[in-house]
C-alpha positions in Angstrom: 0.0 0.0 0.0 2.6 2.1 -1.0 5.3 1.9 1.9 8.1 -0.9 0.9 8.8 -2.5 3.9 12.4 -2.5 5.5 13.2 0.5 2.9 12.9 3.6 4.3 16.8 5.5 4.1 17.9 5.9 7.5 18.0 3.4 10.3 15.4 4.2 12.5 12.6 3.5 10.3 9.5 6.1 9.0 8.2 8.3 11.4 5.3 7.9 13.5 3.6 11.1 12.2 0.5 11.2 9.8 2.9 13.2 7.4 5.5 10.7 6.5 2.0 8.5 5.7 -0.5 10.4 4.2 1.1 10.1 0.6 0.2 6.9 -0.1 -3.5 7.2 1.3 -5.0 7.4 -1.8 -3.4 3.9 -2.6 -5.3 2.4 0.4 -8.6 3.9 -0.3 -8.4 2.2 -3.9 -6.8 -1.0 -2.2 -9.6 -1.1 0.3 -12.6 0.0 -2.4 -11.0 -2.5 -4.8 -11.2 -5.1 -2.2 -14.4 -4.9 -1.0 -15.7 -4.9 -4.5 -14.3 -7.7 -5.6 -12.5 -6.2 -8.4 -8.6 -7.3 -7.4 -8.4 -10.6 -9.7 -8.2 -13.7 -7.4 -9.3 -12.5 -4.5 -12.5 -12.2 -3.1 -14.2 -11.0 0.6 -17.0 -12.6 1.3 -18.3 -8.9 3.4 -21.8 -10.0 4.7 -20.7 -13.2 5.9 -18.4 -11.4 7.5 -20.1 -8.7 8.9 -22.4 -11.2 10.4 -19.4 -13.5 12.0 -18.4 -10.3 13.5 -21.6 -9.2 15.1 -22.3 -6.6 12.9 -20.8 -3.6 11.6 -19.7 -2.5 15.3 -18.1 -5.8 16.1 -16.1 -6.3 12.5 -14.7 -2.6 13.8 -13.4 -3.5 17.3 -11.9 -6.5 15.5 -10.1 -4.8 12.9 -9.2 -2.0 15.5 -8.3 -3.8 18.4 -10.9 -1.6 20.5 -14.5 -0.3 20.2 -15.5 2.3 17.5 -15.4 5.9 19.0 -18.6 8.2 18.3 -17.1 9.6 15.2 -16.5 6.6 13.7 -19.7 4.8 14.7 -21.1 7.4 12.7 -19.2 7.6 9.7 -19.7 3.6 9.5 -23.9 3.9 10.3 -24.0 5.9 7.4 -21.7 3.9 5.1 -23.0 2.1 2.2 -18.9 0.4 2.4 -17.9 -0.3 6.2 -15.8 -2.3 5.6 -13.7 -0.1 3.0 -14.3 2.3 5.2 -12.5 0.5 8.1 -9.2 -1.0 6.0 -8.6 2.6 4.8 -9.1 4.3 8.2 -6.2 6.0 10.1 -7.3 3.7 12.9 -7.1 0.4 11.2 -3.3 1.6 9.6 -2.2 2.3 13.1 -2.7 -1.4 14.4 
């Protein structure tokens, strides 16, 4: 998703700051939107199976988080017609 691992020029590794990341968001949005629609060849998500394994769209989000959905993001994902793209391209899910 646009960040070669074990490449970045100096030793200590890329920052921990949305800057040195937010160039290759645009990568992960298409990743994640390409995912969920099924249009990366060979691969396919099957999302209401596992929106329902998850116990719902609230559950699939603390699992893919590793904690609960704050307000904010409750709400963006209640009005979502994608949650799940939603959630792979969120700075949250990147951070885990």
């Amino acid at each position: 998703m646009g960040q070669s691992p074990f490449q970045y020029p100096t030793p200590e590794g890329a920052p921990d700051v949305a800057g040195a990341w937010t160039g290759t968001l645009l990568w992960r949005w298409r990743l994640a939107m390409s995912l969920v629609d099924g249009a990366i060849p060979g691969t396919s998500v099957d999302v209401p199976g596992l929106v329902s394994r998850s116990g719902g769209v609230e559950g699939l989000a603390a699992h893919l988080l590793g904690r609960a959905p704050d307000l904010v993001e409750r709400a963006v994902l209640a009005t979502s017609p994608k949650p799940l793209a939603v959630l792979l391209a969120s700075p949250a899910f990147q951070r885990c």
